[in-house]
VOGU-3710 file (C-alpha; in Angstrom, 3 decimals, decimal comma):
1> xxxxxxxxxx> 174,067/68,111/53,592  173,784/68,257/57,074  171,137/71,034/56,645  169,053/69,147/54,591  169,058/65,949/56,767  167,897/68,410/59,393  165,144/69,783/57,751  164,268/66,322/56,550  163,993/65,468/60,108  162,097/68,418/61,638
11> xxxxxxxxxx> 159,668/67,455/58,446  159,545/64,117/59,884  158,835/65,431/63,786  156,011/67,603/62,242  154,053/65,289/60,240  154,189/62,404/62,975  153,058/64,694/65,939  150,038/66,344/63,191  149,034/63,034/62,829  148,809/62,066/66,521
21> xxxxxxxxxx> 147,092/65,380/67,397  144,350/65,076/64,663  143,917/61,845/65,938  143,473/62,314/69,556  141,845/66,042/68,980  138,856/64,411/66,337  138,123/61,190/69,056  137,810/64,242/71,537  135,538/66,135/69,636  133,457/62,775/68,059
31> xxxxxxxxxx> 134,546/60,412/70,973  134,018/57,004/69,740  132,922/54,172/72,647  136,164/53,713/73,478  136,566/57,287/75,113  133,083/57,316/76,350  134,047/54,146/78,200  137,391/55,567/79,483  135,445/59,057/80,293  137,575/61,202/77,881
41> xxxxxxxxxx> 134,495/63,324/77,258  133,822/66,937/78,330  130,412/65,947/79,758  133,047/63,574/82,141  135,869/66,072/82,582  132,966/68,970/83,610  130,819/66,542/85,284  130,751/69,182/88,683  130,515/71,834/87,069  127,782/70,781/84,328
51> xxxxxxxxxx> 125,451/69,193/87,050  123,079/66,363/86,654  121,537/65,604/83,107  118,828/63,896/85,210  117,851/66,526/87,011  118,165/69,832/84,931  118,303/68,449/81,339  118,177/72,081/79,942  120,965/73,839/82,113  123,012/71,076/81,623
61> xxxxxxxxxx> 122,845/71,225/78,158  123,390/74,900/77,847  126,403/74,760/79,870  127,828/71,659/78,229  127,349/73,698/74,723  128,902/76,515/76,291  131,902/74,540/77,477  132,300/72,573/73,819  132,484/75,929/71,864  135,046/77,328/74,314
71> xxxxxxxxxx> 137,380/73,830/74,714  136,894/72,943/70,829  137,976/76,765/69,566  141,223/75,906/71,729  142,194/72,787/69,604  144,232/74,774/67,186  146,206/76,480/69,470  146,816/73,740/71,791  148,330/71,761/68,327  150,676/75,047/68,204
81> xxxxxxxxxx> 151,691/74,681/71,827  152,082/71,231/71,458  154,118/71,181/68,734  156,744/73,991/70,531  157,441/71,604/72,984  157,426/68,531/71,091  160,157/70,305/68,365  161,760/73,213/69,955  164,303/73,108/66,824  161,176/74,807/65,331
91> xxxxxxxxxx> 161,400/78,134/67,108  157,610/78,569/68,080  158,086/80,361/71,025  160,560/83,090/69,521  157,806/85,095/68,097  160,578/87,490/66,327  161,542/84,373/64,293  158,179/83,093/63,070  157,934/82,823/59,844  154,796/84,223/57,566
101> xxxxxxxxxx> 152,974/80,459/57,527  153,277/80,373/61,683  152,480/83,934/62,089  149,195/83,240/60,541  147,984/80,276/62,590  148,879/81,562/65,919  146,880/84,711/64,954  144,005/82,560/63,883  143,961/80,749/66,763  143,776/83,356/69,161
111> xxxxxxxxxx> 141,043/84,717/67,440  139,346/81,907/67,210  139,851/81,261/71,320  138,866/84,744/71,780  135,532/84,936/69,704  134,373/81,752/71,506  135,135/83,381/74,698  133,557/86,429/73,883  130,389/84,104/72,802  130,082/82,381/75,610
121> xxxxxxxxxx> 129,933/85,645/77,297  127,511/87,086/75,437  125,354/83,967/75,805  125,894/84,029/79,816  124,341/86,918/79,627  121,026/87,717/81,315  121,678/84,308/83,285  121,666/82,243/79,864  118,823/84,537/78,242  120,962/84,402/74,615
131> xxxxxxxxxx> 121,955/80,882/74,485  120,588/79,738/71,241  119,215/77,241/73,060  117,524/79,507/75,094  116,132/81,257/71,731  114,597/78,153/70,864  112,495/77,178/73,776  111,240/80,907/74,195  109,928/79,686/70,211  108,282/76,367/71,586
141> xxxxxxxxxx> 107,191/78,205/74,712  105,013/80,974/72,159  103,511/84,604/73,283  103,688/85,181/76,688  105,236/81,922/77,927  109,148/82,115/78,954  111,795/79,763/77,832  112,406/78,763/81,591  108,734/77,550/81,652  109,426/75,614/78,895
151> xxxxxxxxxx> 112,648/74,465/80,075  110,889/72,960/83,343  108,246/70,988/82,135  110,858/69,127/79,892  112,981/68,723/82,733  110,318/67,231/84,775  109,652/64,839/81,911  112,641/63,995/81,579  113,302/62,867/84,811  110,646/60,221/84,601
161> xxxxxxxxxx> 111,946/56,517/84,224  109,103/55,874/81,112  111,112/57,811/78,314  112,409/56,176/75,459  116,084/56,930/74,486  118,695/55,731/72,615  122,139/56,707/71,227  125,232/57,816/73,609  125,234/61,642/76,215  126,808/63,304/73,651
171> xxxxxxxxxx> 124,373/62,178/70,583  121,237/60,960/72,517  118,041/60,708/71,314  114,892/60,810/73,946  111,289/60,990/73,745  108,854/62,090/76,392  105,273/62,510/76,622  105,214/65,326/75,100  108,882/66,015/73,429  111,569/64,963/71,116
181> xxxxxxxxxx> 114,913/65,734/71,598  118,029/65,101/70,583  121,207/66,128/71,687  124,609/67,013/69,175  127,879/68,850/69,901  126,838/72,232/69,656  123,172/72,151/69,575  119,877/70,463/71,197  117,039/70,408/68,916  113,371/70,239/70,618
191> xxxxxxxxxx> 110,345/69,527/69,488  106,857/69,198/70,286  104,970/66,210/69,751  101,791/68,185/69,327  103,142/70,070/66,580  105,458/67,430/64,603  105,712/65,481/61,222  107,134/62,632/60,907  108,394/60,816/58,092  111,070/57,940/57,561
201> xxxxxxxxxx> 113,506/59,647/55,125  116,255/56,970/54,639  117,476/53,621/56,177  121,145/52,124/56,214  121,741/48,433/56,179  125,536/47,334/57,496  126,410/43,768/57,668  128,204/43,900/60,650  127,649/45,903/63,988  130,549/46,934/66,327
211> xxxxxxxxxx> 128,714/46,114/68,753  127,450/42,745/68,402  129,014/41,326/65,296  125,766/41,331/63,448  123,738/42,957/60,540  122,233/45,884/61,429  119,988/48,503/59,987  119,647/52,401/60,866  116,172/54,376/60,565  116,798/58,073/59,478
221> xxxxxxxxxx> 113,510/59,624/60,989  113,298/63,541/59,982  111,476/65,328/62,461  109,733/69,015/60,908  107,607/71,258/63,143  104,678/73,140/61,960  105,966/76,138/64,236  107,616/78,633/62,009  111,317/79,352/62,794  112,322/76,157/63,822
231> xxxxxxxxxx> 114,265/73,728/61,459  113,703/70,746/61,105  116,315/67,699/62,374  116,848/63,823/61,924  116,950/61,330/64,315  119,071/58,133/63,902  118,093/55,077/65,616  118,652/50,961/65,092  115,563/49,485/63,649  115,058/47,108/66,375
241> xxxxxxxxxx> 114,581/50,145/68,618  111,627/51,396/66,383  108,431/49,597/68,116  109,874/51,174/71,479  110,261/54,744/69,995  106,331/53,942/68,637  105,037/53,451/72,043  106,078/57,347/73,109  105,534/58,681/69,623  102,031/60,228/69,710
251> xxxxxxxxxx> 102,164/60,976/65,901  102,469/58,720/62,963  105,547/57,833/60,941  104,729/58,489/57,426  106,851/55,790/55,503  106,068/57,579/51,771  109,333/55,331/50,369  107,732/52,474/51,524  111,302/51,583/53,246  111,393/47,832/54,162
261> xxxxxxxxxx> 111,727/47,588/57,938  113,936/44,917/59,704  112,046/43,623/62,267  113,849/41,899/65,744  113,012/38,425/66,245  110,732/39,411/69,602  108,701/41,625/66,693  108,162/38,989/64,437  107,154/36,262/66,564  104,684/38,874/68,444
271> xxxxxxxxxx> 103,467/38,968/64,616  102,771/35,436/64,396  101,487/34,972/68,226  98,937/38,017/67,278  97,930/36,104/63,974  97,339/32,735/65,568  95,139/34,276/68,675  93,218/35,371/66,056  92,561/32,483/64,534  91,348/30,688/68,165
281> xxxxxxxxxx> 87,835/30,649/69,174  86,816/33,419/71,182  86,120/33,549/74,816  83,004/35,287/76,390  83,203/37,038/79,728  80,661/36,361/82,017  78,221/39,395/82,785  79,476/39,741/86,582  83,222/39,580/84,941  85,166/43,048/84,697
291> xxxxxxxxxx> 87,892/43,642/82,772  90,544/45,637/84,260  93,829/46,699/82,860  96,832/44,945/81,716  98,878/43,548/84,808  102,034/43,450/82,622  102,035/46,878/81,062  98,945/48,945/82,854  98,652/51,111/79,508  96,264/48,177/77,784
301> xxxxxxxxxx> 92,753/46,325/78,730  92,765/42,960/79,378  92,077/41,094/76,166  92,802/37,392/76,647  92,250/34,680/78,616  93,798/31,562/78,775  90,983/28,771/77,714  92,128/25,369/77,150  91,406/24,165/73,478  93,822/21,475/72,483
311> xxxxxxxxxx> 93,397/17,800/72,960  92,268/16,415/76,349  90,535/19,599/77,621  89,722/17,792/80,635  92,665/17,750/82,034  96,854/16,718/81,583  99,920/15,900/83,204  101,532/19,266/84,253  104,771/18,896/83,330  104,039/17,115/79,717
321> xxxxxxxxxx> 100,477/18,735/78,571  98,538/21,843/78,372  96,083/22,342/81,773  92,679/24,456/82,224  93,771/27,828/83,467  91,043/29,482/85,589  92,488/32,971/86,317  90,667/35,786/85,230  91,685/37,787/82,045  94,533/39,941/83,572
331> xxxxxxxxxx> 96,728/40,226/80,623  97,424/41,576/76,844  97,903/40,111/74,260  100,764/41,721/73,384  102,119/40,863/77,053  101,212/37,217/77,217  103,250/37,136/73,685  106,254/38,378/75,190  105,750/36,665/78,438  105,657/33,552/76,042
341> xxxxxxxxxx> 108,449/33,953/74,014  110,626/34,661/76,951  109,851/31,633/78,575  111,277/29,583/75,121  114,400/28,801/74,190  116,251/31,728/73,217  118,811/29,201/70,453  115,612/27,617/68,832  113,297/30,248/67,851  111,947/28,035/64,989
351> xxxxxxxxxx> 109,973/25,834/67,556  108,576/28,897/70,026  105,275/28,601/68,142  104,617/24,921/69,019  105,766/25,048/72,364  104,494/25,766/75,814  104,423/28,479/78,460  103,672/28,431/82,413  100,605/30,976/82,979  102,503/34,224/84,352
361> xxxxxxxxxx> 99,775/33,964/87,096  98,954/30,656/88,079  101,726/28,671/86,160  99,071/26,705/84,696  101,042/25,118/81,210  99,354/26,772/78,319  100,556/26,527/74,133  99,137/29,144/71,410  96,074/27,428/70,498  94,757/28,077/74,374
371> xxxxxxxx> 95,073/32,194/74,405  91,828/33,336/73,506  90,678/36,929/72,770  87,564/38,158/75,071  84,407/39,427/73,852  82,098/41,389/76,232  78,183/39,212/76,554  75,710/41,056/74,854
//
């Protein structure tokens, strides 16, 4: 009896500290935002010896890669020195009383500790020349191009302040001028916008967000490159984030599923603005009038002005009525929507439409029927 209430509660010891280790070791490996947060991440723990992500996107990436394999691979045996200390009744540090089971794992995980640091060697080597990441950029990079060439231009894009990203270090997705990338555990995949396809594969819909307490819907964009020996990868992104990712994207999204979209409420009330604009009579620039580019976004031209057209065009108390505006076309359209919807109130978006803006320039009050496209005099 008493032997069986003791192996009943070494059982016990076992199964509750397996538990807590496969808890703590799979948020270390997949940290939710809860370790992020608290900076239980290897990109945190590493974060002098890894360097900046800013600054040398590549490097850092190798290394952190590097790092993963080699702190991962020594998950199982840290569970099997964990465990001796946590139940010495268990013998695990009396190797000439293992039993067969025991033998096994500690053999398997210093094999597995030892193969990743043998990797990591081998990758090292020739000052990161066989990191598979390496291998892939010398691919993008092409005959007689090296991979650190490559490496450098997409650091020095990343670096600038205009890319679009999305998603946390460890599982980011970014988009420069001229690259996609996204980041996993164990791998970066890279790809050149010149030589992409892009399709919308699948889309989830969840009624409630963790983050905001809201329905939300994922895009599953697969990204395939025309270049042969590099595999195609998905990217996973909210579908509010979608009209951003569009404004770096140089190629089209193929939507072959004809996948129903959610749009964000800025999206469809730029939808509405656009339609309505449309709809007002058009205003012609004087010959000595230039058009110059977009003061809000300096990508665009200039493509509205603000022309009074509702009732009383002469004139109108300020703080009640729409007033003449007499700047010069300096804005979008798609700016002066935005510009207009933020000015609303953000709790009734059902009466945006029929409401009223300041001018961003002159603060002149201004509703939808008084934006007016341009057209050049013939």
């Amino acid at each position: 009896m008493v032997y069986s209430f003791a192996s009943s509660e070494n059982d016990t010891v076992l199964v509750l500290y397996t538990f807590i280790y496969l808890f703590f070791a799979g948020c270390f490996v997949a940290p939710p935002t809860e370790f992020v947060s608290a900076g239980v991440t290897i990109q945190n723990l590493l974060s002098h010896w890894l360097g900046s992500e800013d600054f040398h996107f590549i490097y850092y990436h190798i290394k952190r890669i590097t790092a993963t394999v080699i702190i991962h691979s020594f998950l199982p045996l840290g569970y099997y020195l964990g465990l001796g200390l946590f139940a010495p009744e268990l013998n695990l540090y009396n190797l000439d009383q293992l039993s067969i089971l025991w033998s096994v794992y500690l053999i398997f995980s210093l094999v597995l500790l030892g193969f990743s640091l043998l990797l990591a060697i081998y990758w090292h080597g020739g000052n990161w020349d066989n990191h598979p990441l390496a291998k892939e950029l010398k691919l993008l990079g092409g005959e007689g191009n090296s991979w650190r060439s490559v490496a450098s231009s997409i650091n020095v894009e990343f670096r600038r302040v205009d890319k679009f990203t999305s998603g946390i270090p460890s599982r980011l997705v970014a988009v420069t001028d001229s690259w996609i990338i996204k980041t996993s555990t164990y791998y970066v995949y890279i790809a050149h916008q010149n030589d992409i396809h892009l399709t919308l594969s699948d889309a989830e819909e969840h009624s409630l967000s963790y983050q905001n307490q809201m329905a939300v819907q994922y895009l599953n964009i697969t990204v395939a490159s025309i270049q042969p020996g590099l595999k195609p990868f998905t990217i996973r992104l909210n579908s509010l984030e979608l009209g951003d990712l569009k404004e770096k994207l140089q190629a089209p999204i193929r939507n072959a599923r004809n996948i129903v979209i959610q749009q964000s409420l800025s999206d469809r009330f730029l939808k509405s603005f656009k339609e309505f604009v449309e709809s007002n009579p058009i205003y012609v620039l004087p010959p000595t009038m230039e058009v110059e580019l977009c003061i809000g976004c300096m990508q665009k031209m200039s493509d509205v002005k603000l022309q009074k057209n509702c009732d009383n065009p002469e004139g109108g108390v300020p703080d009640n009525n729409c007033v003449q505006c007499f700047c010069r076309p300096m804005w979008c359209m798609e700016c002066m929507g935005k510009w207009f919807a933020s000015r609303q109130d953000q709790q009734r978006p059902e009466t945006w439409l029929s409401s009223k803006s300041p001018c961003p320039t002159c603060r002149a009050r201004f509703c939808v029927l008084d934006v007016c496209k341009i057209q050049t005099a013939q």
